[in-house]
C-alpha positions as CSV (number, residue, x, y, z in Angstrom):
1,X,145.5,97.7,88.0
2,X,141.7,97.7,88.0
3,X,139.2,101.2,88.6
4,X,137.2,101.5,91.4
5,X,134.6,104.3,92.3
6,X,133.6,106.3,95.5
7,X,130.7,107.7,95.6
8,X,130.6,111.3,96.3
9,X,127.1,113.1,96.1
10,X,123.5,111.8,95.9
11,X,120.2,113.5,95.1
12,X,116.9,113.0,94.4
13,X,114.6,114.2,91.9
14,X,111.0,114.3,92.1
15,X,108.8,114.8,88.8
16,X,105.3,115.9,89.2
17,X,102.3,116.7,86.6
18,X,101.3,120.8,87.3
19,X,98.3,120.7,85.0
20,X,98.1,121.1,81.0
21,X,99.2,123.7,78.5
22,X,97.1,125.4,75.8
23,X,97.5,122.5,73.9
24,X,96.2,120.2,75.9
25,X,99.8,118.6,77.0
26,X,100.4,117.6,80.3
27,X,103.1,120.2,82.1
28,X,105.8,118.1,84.0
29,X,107.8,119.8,86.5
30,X,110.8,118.4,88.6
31,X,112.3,119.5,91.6
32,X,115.8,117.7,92.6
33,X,117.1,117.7,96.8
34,X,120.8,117.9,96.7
35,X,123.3,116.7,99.0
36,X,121.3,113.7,100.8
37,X,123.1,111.6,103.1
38,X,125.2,109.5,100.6
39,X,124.2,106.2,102.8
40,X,120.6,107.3,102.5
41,X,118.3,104.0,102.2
42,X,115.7,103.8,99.3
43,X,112.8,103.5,102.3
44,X,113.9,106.9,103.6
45,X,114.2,108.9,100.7
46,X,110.5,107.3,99.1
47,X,109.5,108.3,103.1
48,X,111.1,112.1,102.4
49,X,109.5,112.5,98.6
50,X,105.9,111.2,100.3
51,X,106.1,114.0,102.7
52,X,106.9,116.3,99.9
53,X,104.2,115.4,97.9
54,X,101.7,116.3,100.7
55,X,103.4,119.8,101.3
56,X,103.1,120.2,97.2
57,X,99.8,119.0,97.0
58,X,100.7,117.4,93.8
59,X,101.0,113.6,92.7
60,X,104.6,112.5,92.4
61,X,105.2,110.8,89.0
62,X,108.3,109.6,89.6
63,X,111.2,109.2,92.7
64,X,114.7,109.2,91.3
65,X,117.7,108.8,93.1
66,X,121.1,110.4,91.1
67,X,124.2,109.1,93.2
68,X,127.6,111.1,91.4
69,X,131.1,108.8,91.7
70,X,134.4,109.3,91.3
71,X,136.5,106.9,89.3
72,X,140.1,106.3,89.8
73,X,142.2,103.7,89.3
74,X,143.7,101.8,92.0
């Protein structure tokens, strides 16, 4: 018997500097879209998080896509 996986859920998380603290450190805030279209290509979701950054007005840092799976074995 050998595991396989389905994929069940994907998201994406977009990080974002939102200026410094008292200290002088940079504040990093992250806001994640759930429940994208599992068979979401990378183009479209870097397309989506471009779009996002205009409406934030904010500099994305980083693009991460989190894709959840199931094991079982078969």
């Amino acid at each position: 018997m050998s595991a396989g996986s389905t994929l069940l859920q994907t998201s994406m998380i977009l990080k974002y500097k939102d200026g410094v603290d008292s200290s002088g450190r940079a504040i990093t805030k992250r806001q994640t879209f759930s429940n994208l279209k599992i068979d979401a290509v990378p183009q479209d979701l870097y397309d989506v998080a471009k779009e996002i950054e205009n409406l934030l007005g904010k500099t994305l840092s980083e693009i991460i896509r989190q894709d959840e799976s199931g094991i079982t074995n078969s």
